[in-house]
DONU-775698 format. One record per residue (C-alpha): residue number from 1; residue in one letter; x, y, z. Coordinates in nm, 3 decimals. Layout:
<atoms>
- NUM a X Y Z;
...
</atoms>
This chain:
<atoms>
- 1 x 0.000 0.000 0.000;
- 2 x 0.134 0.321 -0.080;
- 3 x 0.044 0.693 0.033;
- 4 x -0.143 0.828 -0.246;
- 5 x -0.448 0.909 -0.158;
- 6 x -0.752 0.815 -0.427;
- 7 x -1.027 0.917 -0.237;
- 8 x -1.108 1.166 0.038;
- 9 x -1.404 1.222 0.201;
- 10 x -1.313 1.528 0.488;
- 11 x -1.610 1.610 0.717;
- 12 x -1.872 1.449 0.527;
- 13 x -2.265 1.534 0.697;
- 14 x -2.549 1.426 0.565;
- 15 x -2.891 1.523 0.636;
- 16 x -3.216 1.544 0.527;
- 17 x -3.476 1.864 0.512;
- 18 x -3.735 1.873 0.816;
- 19 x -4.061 1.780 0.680;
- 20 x -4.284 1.960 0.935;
- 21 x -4.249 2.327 0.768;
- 22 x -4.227 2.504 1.127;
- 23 x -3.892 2.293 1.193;
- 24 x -3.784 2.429 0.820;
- 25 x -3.821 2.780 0.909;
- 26 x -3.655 2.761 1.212;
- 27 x -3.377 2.580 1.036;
- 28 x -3.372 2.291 1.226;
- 29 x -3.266 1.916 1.006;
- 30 x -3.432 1.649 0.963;
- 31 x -3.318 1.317 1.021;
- 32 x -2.953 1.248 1.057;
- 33 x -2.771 1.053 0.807;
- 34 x -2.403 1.137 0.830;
- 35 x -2.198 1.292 1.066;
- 36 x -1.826 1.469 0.981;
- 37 x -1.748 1.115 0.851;
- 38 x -1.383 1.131 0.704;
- 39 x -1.303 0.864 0.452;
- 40 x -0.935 0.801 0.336;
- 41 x -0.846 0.531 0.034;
- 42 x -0.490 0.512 -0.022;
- 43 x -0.354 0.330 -0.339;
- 44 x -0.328 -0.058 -0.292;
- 45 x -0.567 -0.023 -0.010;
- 46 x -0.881 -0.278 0.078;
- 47 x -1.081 -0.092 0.300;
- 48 x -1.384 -0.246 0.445;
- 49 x -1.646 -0.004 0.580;
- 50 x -1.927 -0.182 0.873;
- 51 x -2.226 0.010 0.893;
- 52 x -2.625 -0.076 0.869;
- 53 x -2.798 -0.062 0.547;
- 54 x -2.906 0.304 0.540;
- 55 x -2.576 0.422 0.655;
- 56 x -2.398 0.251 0.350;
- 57 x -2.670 0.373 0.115;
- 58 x -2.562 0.720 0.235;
- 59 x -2.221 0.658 0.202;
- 60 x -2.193 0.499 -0.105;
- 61 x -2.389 0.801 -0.304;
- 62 x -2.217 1.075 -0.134;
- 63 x -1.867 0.903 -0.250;
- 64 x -1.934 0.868 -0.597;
- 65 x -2.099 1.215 -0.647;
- 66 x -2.506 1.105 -0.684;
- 67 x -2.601 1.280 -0.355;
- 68 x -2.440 1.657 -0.229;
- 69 x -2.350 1.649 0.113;
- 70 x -2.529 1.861 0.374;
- 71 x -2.129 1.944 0.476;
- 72 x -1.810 1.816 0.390;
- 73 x -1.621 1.786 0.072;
- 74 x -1.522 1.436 -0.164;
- 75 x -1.192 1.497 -0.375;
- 76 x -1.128 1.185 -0.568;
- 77 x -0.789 1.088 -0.789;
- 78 x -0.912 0.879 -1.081;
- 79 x -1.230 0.724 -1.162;
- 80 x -1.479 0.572 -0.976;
- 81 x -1.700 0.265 -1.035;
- 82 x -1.912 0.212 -0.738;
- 83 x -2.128 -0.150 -0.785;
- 84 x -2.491 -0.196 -0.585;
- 85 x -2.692 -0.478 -0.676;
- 86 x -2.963 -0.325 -0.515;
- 87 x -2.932 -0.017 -0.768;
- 88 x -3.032 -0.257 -1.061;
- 89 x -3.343 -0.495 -0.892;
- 90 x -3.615 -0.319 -1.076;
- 91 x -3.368 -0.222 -1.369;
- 92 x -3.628 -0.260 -1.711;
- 93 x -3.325 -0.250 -1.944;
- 94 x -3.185 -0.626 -2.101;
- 95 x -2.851 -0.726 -1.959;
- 96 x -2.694 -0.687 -2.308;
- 97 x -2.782 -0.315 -2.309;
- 98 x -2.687 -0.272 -1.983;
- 99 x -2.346 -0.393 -1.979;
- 100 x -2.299 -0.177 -2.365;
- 101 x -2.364 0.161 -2.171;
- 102 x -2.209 0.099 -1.869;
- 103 x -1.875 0.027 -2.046;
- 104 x -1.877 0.327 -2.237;
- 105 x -1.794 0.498 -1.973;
- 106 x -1.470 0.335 -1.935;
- 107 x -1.364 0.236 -2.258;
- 108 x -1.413 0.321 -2.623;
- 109 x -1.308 0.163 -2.967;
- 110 x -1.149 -0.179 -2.996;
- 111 x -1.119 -0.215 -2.644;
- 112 x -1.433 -0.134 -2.572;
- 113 x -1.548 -0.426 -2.837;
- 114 x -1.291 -0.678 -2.686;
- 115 x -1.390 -0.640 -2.316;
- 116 x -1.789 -0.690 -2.441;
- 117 x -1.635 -1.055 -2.629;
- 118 x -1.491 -1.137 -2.277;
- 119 x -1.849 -1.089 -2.041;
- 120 x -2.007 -1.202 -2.285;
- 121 x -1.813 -1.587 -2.318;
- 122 x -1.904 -1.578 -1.925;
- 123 x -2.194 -1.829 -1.849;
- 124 x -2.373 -1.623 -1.624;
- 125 x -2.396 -1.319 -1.851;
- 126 x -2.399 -1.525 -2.183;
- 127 x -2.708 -1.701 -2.061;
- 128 x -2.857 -1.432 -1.942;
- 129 x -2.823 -1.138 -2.209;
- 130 x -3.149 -1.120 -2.346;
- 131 x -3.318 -1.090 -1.991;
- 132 x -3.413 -0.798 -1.803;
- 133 x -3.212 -0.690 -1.511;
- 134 x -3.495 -0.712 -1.265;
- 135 x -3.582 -1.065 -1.438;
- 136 x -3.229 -1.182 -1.260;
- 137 x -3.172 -1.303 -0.904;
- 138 x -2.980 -1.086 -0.696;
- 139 x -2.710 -1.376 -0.695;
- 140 x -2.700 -1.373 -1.033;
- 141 x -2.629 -0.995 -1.062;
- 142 x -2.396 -0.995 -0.797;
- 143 x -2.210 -1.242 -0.978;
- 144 x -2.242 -1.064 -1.299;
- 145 x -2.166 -0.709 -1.163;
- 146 x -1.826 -0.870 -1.028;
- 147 x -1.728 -1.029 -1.324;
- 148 x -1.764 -0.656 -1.521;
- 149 x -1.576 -0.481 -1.224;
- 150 x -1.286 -0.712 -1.317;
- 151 x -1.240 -0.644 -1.684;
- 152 x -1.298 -0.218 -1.621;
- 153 x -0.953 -0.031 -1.530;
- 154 x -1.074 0.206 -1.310;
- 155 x -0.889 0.369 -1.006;
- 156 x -1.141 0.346 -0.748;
- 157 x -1.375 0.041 -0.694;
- 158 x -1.668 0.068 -0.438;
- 159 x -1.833 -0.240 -0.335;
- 160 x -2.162 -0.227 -0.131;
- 161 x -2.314 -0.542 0.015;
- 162 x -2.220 -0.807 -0.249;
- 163 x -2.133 -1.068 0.066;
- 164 x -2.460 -1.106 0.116;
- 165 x -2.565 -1.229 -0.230;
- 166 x -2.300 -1.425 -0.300;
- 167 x -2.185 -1.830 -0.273;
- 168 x -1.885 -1.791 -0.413;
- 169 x -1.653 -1.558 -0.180;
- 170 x -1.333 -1.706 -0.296;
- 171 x -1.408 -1.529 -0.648;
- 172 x -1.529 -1.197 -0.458;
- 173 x -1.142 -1.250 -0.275;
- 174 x -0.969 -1.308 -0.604;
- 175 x -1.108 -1.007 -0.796;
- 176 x -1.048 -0.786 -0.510;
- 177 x -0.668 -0.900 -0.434;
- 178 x -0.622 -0.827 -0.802;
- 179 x -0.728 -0.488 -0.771;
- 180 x -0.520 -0.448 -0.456;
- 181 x -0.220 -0.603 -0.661;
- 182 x -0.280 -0.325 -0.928;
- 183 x -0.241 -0.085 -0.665;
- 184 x -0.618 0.031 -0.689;
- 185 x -0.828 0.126 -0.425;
- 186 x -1.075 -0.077 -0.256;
- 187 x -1.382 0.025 -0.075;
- 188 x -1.574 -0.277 0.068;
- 189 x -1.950 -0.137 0.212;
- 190 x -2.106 -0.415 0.475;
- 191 x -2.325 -0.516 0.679;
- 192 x -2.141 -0.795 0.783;
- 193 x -1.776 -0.855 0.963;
- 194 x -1.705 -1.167 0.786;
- 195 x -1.583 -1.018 0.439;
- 196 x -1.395 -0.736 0.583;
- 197 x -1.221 -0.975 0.827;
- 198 x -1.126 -1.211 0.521;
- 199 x -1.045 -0.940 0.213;
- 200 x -0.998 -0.591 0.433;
- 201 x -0.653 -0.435 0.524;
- 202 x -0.807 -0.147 0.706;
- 203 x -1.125 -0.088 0.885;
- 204 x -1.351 0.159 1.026;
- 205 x -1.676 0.118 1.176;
- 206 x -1.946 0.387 1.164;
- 207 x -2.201 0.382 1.446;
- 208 x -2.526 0.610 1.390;
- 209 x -2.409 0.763 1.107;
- 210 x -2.063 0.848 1.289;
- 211 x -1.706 0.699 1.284;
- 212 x -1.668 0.454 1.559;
- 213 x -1.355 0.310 1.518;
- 214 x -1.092 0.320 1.277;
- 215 x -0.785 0.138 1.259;
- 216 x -0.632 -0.230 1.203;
- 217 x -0.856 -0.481 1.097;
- 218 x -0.791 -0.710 1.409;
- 219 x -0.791 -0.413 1.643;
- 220 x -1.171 -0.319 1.477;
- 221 x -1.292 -0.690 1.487;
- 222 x -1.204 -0.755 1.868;
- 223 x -1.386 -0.422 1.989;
- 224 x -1.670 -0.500 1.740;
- 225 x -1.734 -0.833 1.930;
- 226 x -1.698 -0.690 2.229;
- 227 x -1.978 -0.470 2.154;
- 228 x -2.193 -0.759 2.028;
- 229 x -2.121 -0.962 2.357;
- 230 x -2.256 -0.665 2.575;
- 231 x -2.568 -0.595 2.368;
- 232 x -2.633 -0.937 2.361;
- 233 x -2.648 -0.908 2.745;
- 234 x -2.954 -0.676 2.742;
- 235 x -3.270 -0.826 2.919;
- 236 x -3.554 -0.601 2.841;
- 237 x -3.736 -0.336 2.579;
- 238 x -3.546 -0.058 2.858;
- 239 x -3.241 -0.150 2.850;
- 240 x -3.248 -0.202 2.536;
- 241 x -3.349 0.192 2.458;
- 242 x -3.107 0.301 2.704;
- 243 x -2.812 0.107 2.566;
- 244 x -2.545 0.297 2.396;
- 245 x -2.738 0.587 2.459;
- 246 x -2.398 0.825 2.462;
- 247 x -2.260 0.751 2.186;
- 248 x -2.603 0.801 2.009;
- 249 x -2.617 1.142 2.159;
- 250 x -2.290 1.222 1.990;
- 251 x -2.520 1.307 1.646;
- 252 x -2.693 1.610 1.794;
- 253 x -2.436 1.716 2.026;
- 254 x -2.383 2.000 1.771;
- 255 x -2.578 2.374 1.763;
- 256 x -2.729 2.315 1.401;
- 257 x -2.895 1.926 1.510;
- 258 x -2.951 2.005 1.890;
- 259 x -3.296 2.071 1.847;
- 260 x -3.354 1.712 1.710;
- 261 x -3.270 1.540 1.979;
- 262 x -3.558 1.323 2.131;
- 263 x -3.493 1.123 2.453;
- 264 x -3.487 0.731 2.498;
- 265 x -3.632 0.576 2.746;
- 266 x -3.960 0.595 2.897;
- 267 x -3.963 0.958 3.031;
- 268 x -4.203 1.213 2.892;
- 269 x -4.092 1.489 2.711;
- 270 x -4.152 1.840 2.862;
- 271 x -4.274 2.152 2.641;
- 272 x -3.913 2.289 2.761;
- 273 x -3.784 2.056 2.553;
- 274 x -3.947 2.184 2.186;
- 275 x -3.838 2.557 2.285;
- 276 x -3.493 2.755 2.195;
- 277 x -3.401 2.795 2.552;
- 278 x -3.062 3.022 2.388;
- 279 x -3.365 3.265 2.245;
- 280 x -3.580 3.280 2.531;
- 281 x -3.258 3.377 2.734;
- 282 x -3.117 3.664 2.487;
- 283 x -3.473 3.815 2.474;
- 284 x -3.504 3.853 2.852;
- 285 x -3.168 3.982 2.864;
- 286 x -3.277 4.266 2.576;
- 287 x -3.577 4.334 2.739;
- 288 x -3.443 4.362 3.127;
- 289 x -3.166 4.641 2.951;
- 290 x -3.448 4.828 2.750;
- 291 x -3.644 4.837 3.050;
- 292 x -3.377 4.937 3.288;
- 293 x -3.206 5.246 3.018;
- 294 x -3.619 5.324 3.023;
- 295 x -3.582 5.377 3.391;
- 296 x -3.239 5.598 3.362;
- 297 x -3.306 5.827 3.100;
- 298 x -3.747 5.890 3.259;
- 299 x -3.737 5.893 3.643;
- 300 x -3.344 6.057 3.604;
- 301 x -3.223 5.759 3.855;
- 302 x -2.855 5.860 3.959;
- 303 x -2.656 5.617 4.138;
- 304 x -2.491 5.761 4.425;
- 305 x -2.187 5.636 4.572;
- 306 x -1.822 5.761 4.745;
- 307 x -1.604 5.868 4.466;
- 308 x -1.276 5.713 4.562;
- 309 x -0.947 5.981 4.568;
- 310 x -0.774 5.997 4.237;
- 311 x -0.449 5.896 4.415;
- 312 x -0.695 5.590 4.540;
- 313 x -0.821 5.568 4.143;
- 314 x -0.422 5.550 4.002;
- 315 x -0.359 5.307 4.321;
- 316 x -0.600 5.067 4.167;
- 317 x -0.512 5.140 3.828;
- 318 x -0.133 5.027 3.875;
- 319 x -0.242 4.722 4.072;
- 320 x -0.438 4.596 3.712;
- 321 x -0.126 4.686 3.547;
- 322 x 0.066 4.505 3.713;
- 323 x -0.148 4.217 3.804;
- 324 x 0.029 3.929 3.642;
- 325 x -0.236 3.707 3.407;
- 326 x -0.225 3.368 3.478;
- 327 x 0.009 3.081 3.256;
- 328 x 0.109 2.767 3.259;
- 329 x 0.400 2.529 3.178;
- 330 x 0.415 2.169 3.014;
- 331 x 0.668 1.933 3.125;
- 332 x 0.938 1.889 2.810;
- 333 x 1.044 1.578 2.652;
- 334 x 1.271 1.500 2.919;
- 335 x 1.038 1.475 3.182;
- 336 x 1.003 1.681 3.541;
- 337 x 1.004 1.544 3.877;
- 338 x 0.831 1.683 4.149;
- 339 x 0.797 1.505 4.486;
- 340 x 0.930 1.187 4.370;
- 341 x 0.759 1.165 4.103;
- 342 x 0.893 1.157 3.713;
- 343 x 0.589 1.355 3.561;
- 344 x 0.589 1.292 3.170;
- 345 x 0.625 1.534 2.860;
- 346 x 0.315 1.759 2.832;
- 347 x 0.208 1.743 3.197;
- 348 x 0.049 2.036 3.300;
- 349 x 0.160 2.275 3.549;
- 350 x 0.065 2.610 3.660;
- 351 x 0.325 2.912 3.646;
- 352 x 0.308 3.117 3.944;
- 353 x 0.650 3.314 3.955;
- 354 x 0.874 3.410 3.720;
- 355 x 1.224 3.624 3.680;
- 356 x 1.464 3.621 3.405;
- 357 x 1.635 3.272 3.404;
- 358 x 1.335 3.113 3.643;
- 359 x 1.011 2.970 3.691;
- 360 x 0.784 2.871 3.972;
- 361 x 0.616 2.583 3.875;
- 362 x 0.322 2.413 4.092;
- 363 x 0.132 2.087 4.030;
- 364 x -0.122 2.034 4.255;
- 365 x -0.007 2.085 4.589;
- 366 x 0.373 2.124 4.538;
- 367 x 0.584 2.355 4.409;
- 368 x 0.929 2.365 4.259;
- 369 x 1.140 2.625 4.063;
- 370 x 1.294 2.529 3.712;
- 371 x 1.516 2.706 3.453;
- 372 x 1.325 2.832 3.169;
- 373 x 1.508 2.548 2.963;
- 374 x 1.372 2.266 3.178;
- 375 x 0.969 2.320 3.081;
- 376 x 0.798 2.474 2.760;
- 377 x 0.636 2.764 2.885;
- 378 x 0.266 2.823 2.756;
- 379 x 0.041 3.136 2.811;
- 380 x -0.327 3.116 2.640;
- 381 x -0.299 3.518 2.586;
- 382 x 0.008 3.554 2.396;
- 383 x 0.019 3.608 2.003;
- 384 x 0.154 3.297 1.875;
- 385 x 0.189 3.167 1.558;
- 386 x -0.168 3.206 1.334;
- 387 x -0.227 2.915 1.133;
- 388 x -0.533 2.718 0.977;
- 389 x -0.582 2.376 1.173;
- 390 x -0.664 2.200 0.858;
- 391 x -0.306 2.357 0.709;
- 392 x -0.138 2.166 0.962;
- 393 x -0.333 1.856 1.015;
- 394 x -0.143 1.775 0.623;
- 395 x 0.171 1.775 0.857;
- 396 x 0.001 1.448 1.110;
- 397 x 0.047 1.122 1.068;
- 398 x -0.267 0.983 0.885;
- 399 x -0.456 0.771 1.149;
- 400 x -0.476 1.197 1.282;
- 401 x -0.581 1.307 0.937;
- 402 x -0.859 1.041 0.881;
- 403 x -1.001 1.060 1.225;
- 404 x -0.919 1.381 1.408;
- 405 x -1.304 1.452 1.461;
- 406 x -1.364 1.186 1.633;
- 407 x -1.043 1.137 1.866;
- 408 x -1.110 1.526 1.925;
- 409 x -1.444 1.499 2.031;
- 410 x -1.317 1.385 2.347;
- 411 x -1.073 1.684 2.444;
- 412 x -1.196 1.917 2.742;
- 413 x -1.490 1.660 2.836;
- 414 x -1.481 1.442 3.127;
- 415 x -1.188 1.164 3.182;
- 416 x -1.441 0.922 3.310;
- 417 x -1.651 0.933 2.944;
- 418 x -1.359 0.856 2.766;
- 419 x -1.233 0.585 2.954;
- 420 x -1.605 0.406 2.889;
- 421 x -1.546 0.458 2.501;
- 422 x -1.127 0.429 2.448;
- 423 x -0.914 0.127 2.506;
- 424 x -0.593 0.212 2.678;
- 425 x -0.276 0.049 2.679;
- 426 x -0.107 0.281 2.985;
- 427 x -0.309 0.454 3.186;
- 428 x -0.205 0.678 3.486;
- 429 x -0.325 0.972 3.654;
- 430 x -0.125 1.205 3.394;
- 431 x -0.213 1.057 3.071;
- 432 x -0.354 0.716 2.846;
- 433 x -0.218 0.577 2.563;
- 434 x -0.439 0.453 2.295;
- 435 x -0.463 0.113 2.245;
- 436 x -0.307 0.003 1.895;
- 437 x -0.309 0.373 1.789;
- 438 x -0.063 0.645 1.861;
- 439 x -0.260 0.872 1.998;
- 440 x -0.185 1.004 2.437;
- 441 x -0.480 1.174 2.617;
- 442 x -0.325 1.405 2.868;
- 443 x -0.560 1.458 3.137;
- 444 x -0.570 1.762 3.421;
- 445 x -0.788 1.652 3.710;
- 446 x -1.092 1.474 3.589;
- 447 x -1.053 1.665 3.248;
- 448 x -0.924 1.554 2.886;
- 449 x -0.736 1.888 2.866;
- 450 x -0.492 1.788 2.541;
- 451 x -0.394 1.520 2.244;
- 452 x -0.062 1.377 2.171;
- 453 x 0.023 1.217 1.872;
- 454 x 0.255 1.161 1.572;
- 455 x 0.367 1.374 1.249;
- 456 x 0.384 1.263 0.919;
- 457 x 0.610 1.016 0.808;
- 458 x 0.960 1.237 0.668;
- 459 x 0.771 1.534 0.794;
- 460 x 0.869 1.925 0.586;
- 461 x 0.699 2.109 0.811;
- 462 x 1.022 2.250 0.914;
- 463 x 1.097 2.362 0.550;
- 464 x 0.743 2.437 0.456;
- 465 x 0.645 2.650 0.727;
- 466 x 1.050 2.796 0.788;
- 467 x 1.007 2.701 1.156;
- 468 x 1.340 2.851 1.340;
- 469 x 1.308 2.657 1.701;
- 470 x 1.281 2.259 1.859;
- 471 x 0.944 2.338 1.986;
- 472 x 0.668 2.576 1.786;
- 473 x 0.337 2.656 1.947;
- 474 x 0.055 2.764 1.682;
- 475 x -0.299 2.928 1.762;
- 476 x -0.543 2.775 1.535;
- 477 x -0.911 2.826 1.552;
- 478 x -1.035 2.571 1.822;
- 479 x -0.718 2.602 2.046;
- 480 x -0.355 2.552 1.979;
- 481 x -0.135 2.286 1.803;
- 482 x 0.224 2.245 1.958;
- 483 x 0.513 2.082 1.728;
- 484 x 0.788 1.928 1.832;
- 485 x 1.078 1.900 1.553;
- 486 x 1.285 1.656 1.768;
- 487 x 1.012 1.366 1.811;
- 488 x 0.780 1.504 1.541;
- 489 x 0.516 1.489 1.734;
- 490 x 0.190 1.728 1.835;
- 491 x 0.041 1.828 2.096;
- 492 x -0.332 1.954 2.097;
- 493 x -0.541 2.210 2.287;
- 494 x -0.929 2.348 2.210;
- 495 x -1.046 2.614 2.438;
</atoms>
């Protein structure tokens, strides 16, 4: 597998309009399909996709350009041939005319004529051609559907569902290895495990229209079971409603789809819930400030207090001057010990003094003074570096690039949430590495409050960007992204 990328989907949303007009002019969405799904096929890649039926439907047409997205952008290298057997069940056309127009998109002239003199010495097509598509069993157009895929040269090759209507698998595995040996790039849509386990060299699993898991196939299959084994253990119609009932609130945890939300379970909804509570709030503030300037400028109220001195005014004056704002330090790659203990890179600690070669550093209850060359120091109100975060996400290592959203959702929200949802390999008080992935929560207290990972393999960043120091920090539009030459690795902040 190599690093070209053939197809890109980058914060891909789907949904549809609101059918009850009130919820249309208030701009609310109707049903929700996709969310910021991000989609990466590399050259040589097999990459099987688990989702439910609808989910792939969604998919599939956003991919190859038949639906618009609500959000998000597809940028594709090469063509695409994306094969449904569902798309072609009620298909009136013969098989023979079929197969003509489909191929002209791909090829022309004498090798257009050739590959036709191929399908058609096939059994299943040559017995077949007079007949109507939706005359055919689904087996037999699955069947028929792979044995065109084969003969098309095509960059991009999108299979949806075809395990399900086929026998013979070890033909489905032959055609796609082929296309993997041509260094094409495979995109395997299902319902079921089984062919992504056998044919798949990468997997992601999308969960209520949202990416779930991404990462090795054997990583993906083991927390996929594991999922399996603990809905299987669900007793009753309550449980049942109530199970997984975070991660499905993940789809309208954003401004635009948190009107849509409807709660599971067996408790009523309250009229509360089908008002803007943000617009109520904003209109009582307007009205409590017309009605108090009302009350100013017609009754002539004067507020009456002790004017203080002006040497009591310039007192105060210097002491906000002066007041030092408050900043903080991350331990460097060398690590920082404080009471015994080695505290590792990116810990966070609080700056409370500083002079010109030192700093007081405290973490929780203790506190210690360093050189300025033994911590990175970090203050949220000075005017680093401006860049756009999707500039330098080119500059991460890919598992970043394909799935930042959803390792990101996590950051500032509660330690205990993401230890329910993330498999961890180390896991301390300070920080969790990611099982199978590199990826290192930092945590401060009970909070996530940054995200460690890799750079891009031979990283030119440096060059690129004409980066002078070890260590840059960058504000971005969420937070900040910190870059360490030396390990090529990031660090990650949203406010």
């Amino acid at each position: 597998m190599k690093n070209k990328i053939l197809l890109k989907g980058l914060d891909l949303s789907y949904s549809k309009e609101a059918k009850d007009f009130k919820k249309r002019m208030l701009g609310r969405a109707g049903p929700i399909h996709l969310k910021n799904i991000n989609i990466h096929l590399y050259e040589g890649e097999v990459l099987g996709l688990l989702s439910d039926t609808e989910t792939l439907y969604y998919i599939k047409e956003v991919l190859s350009g038949t639906l618009t997205p609500t959000a998000g952008k597809v940028k594709t290298h090469g063509g695409i041939l994306s094969l449904d057997v569902m798309d072609h069940i009620n298909n009136p056309f013969s098989l023979d005319s079929f197969i003509e127009e489909l191929l002209v998109e791909y090829k022309s002239g004498k090798e257009l004529g050739k590959t036709i003199e191929l399908l058609h010495n096939k059994p299943v097509i040559r017995n077949n051609l007079s007949k109507k598509l939706k005359e055919l069993s689904r087996k037999q157009l699955a069947h028929i559907l792979l044995e065109i895929s084969g003969l098309i040269d095509v960059e991009i090759i999108i299979y949806t569902n075809f395990h399900e209507h086929l026998e013979d698998v070890d033909k489905f595995r032959s055609i796609v290895n082929m296309h993997e040996q041509n260094g094409r790039g495979v995109l395997l849509l299902e319902t079921s495990l089984e062919p992504i386990e056998k044919m798949a060299n990468y997997f992601t699993w999308v969960s209520y229209g949202q990416i779930r898991f991404e990462g090795s196939v054997e990583k993906g299959v083991e927390i996929y079971n594991k999922y399996l084994r603990d809905k299987s253990m669900v007793k009753n119609i309550e449980q049942e409603s109530l199970f997984d009932l975070e991660w499905k609130r993940h789809v309208y945890e954003d401004a635009s789809y948190s009107e849509n939300f409807k709660r599971l379970g067996k408790q009523q909804v309250s009229v509360l819930d089908n008002i803007n509570i943000r617009k109520i709030i904003i209109t009582l503030v307007l009205v409590f400030i017309m009605v108090l300037s009302a009350l100013v400028i017609f009754m002539n109220i004067s507020f009456i207090g002790e004017s203080p001195t002006f040497t009591e005014e310039q007192q105060n004056l210097n002491e906000d001057v002066t007041s030092e704002r408050l900043s903080y330090a991350f331990v460097d790659r060398d690590g920082l010990e404080m009471d015994g203990t080695m505290l590792p890179q990116y810990t966070l600690l609080e700056v409370t003094a500083a002079d010109e070669e030192n700093y007081t550093v405290k973490y929780r209850d203790s506190e210690k003074t360093v050189t300025r060359d033994e911590v990175l120091y970090f203050n949220p109100a000075s005017l680093y570096t401006e860049e756009d975060f999707m500039t330098l996400l080119e500059y991460t290592s890919p598992v970043i690039q394909n799935n930042y959203l959803f390792y990101s959702n996590y950051l500032n929200g509660e330690r205990e949430f993401l230890e329910q949802n993330i498999t961890f390999d180390v896991l301390d008080e300070n920080h969790g590495s990611v099982a199978g992935i590199p990826i290192t929560y930092h945590f401060s207290g009970d909070t996530v409050f940054s995200m460690e990972f890799e750079g891009a393999e031979n990283n030119t960043i440096t060059e690129d960007l004409n980066l002078s120091g070890e260590v840059t920090i960058f504000r971005v539009d969420e937070g900040f992204m910190i870059y360490d030459s030396v390990q090529n690795n990031w660090n990650y902040l949203r406010r």
